[in-house]
C-alpha positions in Angstrom: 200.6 -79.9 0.3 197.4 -81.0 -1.8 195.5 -79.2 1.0 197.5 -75.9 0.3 196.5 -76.0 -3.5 193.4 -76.7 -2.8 193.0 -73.1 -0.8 195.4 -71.8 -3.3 192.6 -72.6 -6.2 189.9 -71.8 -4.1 191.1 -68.0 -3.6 192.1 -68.3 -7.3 188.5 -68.6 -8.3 187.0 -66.3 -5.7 189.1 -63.7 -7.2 188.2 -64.7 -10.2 184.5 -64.4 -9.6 184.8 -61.6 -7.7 186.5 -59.3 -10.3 183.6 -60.6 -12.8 181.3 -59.1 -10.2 182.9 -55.7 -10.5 182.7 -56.0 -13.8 179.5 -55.3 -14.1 177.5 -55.2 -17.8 174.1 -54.4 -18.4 171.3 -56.2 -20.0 168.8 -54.2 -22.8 166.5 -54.9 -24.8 167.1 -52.6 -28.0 163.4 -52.1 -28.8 162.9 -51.5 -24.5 165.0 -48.4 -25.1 163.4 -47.4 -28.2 160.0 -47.4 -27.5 161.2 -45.2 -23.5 162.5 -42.7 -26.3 166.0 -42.3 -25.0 167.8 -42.1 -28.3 166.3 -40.3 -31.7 165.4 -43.7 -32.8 161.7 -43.4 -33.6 159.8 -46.3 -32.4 158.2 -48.5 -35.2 154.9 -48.5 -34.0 154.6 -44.9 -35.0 157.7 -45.0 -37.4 156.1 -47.4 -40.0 152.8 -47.2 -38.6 150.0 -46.8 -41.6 146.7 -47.2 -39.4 146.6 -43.4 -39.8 142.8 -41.5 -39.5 142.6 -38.8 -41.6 141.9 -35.3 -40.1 138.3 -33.6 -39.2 138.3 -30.5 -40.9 137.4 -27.9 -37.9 134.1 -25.6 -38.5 133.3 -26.7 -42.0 136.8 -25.1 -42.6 138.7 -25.7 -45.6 142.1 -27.5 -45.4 144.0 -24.7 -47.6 147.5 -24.5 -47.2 150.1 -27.6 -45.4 153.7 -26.2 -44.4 156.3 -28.8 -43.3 159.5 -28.8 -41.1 160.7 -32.0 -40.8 164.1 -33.3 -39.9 166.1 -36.2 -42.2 166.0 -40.1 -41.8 168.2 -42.3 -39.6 171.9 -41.8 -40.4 175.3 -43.1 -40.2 177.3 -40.9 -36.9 178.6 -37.5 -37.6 182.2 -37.0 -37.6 182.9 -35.8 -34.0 181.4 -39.2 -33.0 183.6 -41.5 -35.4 186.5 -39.4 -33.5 185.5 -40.3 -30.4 184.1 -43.8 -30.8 188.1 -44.1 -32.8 189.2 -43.2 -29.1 187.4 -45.0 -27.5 188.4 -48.0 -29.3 192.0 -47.2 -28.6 190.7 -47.2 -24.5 189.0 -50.3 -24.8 191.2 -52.5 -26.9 192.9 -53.8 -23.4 189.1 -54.5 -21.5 188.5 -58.4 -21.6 184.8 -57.6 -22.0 185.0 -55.6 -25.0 187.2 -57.7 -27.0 184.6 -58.6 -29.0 183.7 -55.4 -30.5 185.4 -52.1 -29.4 186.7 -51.5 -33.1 185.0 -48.7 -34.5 182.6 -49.8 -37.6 181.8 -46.5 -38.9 184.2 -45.2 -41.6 184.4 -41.9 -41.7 183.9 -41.5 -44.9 180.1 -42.5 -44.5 179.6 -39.6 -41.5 176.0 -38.6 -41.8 174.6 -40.4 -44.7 171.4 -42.1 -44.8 170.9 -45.8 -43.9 168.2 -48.0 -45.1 166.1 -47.1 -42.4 166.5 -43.3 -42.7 165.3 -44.1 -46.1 162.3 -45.6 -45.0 161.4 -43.5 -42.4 160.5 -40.3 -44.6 158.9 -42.4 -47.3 156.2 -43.9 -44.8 156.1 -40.4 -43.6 155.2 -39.3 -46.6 152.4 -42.2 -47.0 151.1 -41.2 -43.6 150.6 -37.7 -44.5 148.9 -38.9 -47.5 146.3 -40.5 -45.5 146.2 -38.0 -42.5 145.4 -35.7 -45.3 143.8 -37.2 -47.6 140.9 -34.7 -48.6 143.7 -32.4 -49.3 145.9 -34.3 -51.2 142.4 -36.0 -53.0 141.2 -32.9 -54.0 144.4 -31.7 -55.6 145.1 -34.4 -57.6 141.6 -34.4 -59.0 142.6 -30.4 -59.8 145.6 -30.4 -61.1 145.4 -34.0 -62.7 149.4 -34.3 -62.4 152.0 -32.8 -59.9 153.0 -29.5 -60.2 155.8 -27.9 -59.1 154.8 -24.7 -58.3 151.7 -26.0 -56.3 153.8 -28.7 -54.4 157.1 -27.2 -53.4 159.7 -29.5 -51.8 163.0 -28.2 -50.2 165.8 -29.7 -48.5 169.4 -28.4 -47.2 172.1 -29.0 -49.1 173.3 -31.9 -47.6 172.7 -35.5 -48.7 170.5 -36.8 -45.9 168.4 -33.9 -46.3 167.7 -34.5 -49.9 167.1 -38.0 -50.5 165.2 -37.5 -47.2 162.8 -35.4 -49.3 162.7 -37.9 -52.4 161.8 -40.5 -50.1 159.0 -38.2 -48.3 158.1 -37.5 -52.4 157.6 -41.4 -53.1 155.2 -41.9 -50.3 153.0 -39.1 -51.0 152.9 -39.5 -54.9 154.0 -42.8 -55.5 151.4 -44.7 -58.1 150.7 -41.7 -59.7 153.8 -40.7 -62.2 154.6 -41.6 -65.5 157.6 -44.0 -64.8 158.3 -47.4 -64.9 155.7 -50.3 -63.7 155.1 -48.6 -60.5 154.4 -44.9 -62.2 157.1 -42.8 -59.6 156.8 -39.1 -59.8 160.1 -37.5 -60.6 159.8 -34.3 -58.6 161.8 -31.2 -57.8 163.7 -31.1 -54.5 165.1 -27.4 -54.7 168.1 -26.3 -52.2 170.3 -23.3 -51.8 174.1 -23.7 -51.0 174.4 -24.3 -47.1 176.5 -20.8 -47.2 173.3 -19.0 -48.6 170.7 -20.9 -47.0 169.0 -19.0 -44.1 166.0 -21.2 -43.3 166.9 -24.3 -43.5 170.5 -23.9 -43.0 170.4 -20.6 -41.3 172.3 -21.3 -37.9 175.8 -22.4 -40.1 175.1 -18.7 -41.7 174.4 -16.8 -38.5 177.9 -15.3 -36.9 176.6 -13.9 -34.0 175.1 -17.4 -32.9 178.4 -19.2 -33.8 180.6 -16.2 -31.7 178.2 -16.5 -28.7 175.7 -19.3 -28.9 177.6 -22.6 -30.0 181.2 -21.2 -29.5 182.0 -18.9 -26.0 179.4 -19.5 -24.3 180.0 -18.8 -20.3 176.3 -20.0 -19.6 176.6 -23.3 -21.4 180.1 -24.0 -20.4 179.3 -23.5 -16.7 176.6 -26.0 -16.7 179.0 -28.4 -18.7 181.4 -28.6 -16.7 179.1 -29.1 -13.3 176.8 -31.6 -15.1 180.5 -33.1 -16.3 182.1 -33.0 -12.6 178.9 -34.4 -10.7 177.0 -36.7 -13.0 179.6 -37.7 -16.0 182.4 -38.2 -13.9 181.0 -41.0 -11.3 180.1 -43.2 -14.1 183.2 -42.7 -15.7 185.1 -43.4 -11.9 182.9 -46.1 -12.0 183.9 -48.1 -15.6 187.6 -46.7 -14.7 187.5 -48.8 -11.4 185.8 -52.2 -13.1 187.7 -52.5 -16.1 191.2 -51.3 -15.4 191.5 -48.5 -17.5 194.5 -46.3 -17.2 195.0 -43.6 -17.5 191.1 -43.2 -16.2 188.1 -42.6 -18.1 187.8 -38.8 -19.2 183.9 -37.9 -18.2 183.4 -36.6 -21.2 183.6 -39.9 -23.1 180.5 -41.3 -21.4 177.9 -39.2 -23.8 180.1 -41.0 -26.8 179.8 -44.3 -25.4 175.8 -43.6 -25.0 175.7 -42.4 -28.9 177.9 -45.5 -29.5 174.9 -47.3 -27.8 172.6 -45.7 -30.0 174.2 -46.4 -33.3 175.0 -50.1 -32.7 171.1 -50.2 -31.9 170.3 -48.4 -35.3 172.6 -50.2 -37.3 172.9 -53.7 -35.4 170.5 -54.2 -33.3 172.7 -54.9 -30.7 172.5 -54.0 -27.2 175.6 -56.1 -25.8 178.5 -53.7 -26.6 178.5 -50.3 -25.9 174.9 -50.4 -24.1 176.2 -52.9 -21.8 178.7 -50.7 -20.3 175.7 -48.2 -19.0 173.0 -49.0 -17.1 169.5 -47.9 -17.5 169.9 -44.5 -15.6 173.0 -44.4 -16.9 171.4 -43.9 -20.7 169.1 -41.2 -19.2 171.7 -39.2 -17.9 174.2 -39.2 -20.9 170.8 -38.5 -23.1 170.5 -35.4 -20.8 173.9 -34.2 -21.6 173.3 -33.8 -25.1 169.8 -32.4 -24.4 171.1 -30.1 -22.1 173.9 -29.4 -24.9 171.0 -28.7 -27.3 169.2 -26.4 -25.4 172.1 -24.0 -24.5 173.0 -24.1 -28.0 169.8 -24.0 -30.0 167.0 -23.6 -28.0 165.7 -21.6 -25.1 168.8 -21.6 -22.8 170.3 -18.7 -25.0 167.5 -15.7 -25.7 169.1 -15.5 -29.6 167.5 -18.8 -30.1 164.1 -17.4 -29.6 164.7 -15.3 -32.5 166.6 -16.5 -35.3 163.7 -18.9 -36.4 162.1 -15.5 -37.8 163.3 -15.8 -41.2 161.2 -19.1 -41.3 158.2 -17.6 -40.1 158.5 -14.6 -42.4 158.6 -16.7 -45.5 155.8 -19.1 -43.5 153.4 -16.0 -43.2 154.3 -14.3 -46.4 153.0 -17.6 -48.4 149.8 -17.8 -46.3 149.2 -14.0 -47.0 150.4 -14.4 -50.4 147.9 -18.0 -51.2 144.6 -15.9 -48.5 144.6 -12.8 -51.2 144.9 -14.8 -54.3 148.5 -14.0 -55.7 149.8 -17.6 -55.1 148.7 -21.1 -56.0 151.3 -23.1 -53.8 149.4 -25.6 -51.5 152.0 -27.8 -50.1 155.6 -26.1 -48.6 157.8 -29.3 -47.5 161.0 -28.5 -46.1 163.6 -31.0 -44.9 166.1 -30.1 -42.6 168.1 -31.3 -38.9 167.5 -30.9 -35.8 169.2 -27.6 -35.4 167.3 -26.5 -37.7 163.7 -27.4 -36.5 165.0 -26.2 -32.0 165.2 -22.6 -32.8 161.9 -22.5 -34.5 159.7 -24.1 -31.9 161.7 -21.6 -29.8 160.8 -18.5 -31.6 157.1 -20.0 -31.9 157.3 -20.9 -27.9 156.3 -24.2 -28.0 157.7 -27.7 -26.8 159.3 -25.5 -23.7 159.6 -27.8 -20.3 158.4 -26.4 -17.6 162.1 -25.6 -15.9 165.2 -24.8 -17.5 167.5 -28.0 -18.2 170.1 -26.8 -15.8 173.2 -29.2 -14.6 171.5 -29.7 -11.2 168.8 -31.4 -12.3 168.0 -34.5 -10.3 167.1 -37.7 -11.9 164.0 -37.9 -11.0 163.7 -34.5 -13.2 164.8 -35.5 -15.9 162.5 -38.5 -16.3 159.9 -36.0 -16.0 160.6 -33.9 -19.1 158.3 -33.8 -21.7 160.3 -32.7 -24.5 163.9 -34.1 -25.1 165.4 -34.9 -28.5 164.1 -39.0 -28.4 160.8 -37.4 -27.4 160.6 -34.2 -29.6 163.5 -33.7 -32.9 164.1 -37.8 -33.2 165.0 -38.8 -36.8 162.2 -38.1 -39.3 159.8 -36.2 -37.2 157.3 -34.1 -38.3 156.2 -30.5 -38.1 153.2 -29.5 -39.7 151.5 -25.7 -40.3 148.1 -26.1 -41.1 146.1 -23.4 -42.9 142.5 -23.1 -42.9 139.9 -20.8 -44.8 136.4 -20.8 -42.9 133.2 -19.8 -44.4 131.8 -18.4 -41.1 135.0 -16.6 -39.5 138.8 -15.6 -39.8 141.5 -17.8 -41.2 143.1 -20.0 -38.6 146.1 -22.1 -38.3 146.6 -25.5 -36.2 150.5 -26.8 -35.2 151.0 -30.4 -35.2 154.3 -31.9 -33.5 155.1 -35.6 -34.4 151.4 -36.0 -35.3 149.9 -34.6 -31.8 148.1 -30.8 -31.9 149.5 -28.4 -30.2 148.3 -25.3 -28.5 150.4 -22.3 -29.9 150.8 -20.2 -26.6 149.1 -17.1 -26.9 146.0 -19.0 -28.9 142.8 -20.4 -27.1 142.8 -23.1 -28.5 144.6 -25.8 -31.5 143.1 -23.7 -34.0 144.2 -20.7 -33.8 142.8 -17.4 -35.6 145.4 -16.5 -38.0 145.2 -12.7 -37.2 146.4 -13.6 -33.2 149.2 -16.2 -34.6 150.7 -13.1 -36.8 150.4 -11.2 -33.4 152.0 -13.7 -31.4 155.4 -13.8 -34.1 155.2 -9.8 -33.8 158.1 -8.1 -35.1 159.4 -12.0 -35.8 157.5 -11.6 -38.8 159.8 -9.9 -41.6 163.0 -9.8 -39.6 166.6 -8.8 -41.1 168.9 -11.8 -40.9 171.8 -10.0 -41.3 171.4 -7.7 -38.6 170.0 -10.5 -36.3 172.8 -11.9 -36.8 175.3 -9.5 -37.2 177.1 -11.0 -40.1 180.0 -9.1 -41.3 179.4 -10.7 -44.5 
């Protein structure tokens, strides 16, 4: 008898261990995943980073005009993700290894606004272009002797993040030298338009023919999502299904959820053992994928419309340059804040940040790694897109692009400074496009 429960405990605990083994969770370190750009979580070391050498002007040049694109700070989840990370915790309430944490922490009611860190982020941004550019800013400041409006022009969309995004962008460039309080802030003007009249910043909410075609009924996109959701998605779904007993099975298309759960339990938390320990390493690489493969169907160069409707930004881009080259304008500084969906279509239309193959379901793994611009790599949180404008004693106005801090070869230019005259070319009949008819709105 005592030998009988002895083998009776023995297969007790081999089960036991064994169904721990299927249960398998994965071990990250948050700043590991970071700093290998998988989410749009800017690494510190280039987030906060003020060891920043300012520019060599090119050819005795004069620094004339700065244009900016950049997207917001660091935020709380939009609402489509407090939906689904709300399902999810109705999936996971029953997994033993999730006990701990499935609930969902983000209210609703705080979908896309700023956190600390999205504060931050755009502040020292602003303090880095301050250095980076700090002939230009010097020598206005010694002109002007105060900030001016109409020199300096900041705009943001009309959404929260967007505007205290550009405040905090406004206190690292002018902070110490304002009237207020002990640390002399700046007050300064953030202008927007309503979202519903906005066609720069906010111009894809405005444009129907995109929403009809582009982000809505798309055959093209939908194709692709439902191969990359049959042949990649749904093994690692079959595969969480299988170790932690969920019934009815894990639907494919939670796994991208579970990765942004991942990310924002990082942002927020720091914390690596909930949702990230339900995916392994390649696992985050190919969920990341689906939403850049989402994102380039949508709003970049997987639909040809994409390659247009970042026109209207060039227009008013090129009309100020003309505008500040002949005289008739004394604007220096444009700084526009704005998202992500904002900023795709415009490198787009200008042709840059373009992998060298179409993100297509079929992509292996091995591809993937191998991309050189994805949403942690290119559109994170706070990154920067910079127009600079040059006057040259000896030659032709020229212009230089500068992604996330890093030059940029426009194609169609010989080089990162490119002669304004060929850059006007390049745009074509971008430059001074109809919106409406673009975009075919009814309205």
């Amino acid at each position: 008898m005592q030998s009988y429960n002895n083998q009776y405990s023995f297969f007790i605990l081999l089960f036991y261990f064994y169904n721990l083994a299927l249960c398998t969770l994965y071990q990250h370190d948050p700043n590991d995943l970071i700093n290998k750009q998988y989410f749009a979580i800017e690494p510190a070391s280039t987030a906060f980073a003020l060891n920043i050498t300012p520019i060599t002007y090119h050819d005795h040049c004069d620094l004339k005009q700065l244009h900016l694109i950049t997207r917001h700070g660091s935020r709380y989840p939009a609402p489509y993700d407090v939906n689904a990370f709300n399902q999810l915790a109705q999936i996971f309430s029953n997994v033993s290894v999730a006990q701990g944490w499935y609930k969902n922490p983000f209210p609703m009611e705080r979908n896309y606004q700023l956190i600390p860190r999205g504060e931050e982020e755009p502040y020292y941004d602003g303090i880095q272009c301050l250095l980076r550019y700090n002939q230009f800013w010097n020598k206005y400041k010694n002109i002007t002797g105060r900030y001016d409006p109409e020199v300096v022009k900041f705009q943001a969309g009309a959404f929260s993040r967007c505007g205290a995004s550009a405040m905090a962008f406004s206190e690292g460039l002018f902070n110490g030298d304002g009237p207020l309080d002990i640390c002399k802030n700046q007050p300064v003007y953030v202008w927007n338009l309503p979202a519903n009249e906005d066609d720069i910043i906010e111009f894809y909410n405005n444009c129907y023919l995109a929403n009809q075609t582009v982000i809505n009924n798309n055959p093209t996109y939908n194709q692709q999502n439902y191969t990359y959701g049959n042949n990649t998605l749904k093994p690692i779904a079959d595969r969480m299904t299988n170790d932690y007993g969920i019934n009815p099975p894990l639907n494919p298309y939670l796994v991208p959820y579970i990765y942004d759960a991942c990310q924002f339990w990082i942002l927020h938390f720091n914390r690596t053992d909930t949702w990230c320990s339900l995916l392994s390493e390649d696992d985050i690489i190919k969920a990341s994928y689906y939403w850049d493969m989402t994102n380039y169907y949508q709003y970049s160069y997987g639909n040809s419309l994409n390659q247009q409707t970042g026109c209207v930004y060039f227009t008013q881009l090129v009309n100020s340059v003309e505008s500040a080259l002949n005289g008739s304008s004394i604007m220096l500084a444009d700084l526009k804040n704005g998202h992500a969906h904002t900023i795709l279509p415009i490198l787009a239309t200008l042709g840059v940040a373009k992998n060298s193959y179409p993100l297509t379901a079929n992509l292996t793994l091995d591809q993937i790694k191998q991309l050189n611009y994805t949403g942690g790599k290119t559109v994170y949180w706070s990154s920067t897109f910079y127009f600079e404008i040059y006057t040259c004693p000896s030659g032709p106005p020229k212009v230089r692009f500068v992604m996330n801090s890093q030059p940029i070869i426009i194609p169609g230019c010989d080089d990162e400074f490119c002669n304004w005259s060929t850059f006007k070319k390049i745009l074509g009949n971008k430059i001074g496009c109809n919106f409406n008819q673009l975009c075919n709105n009814p309205s």
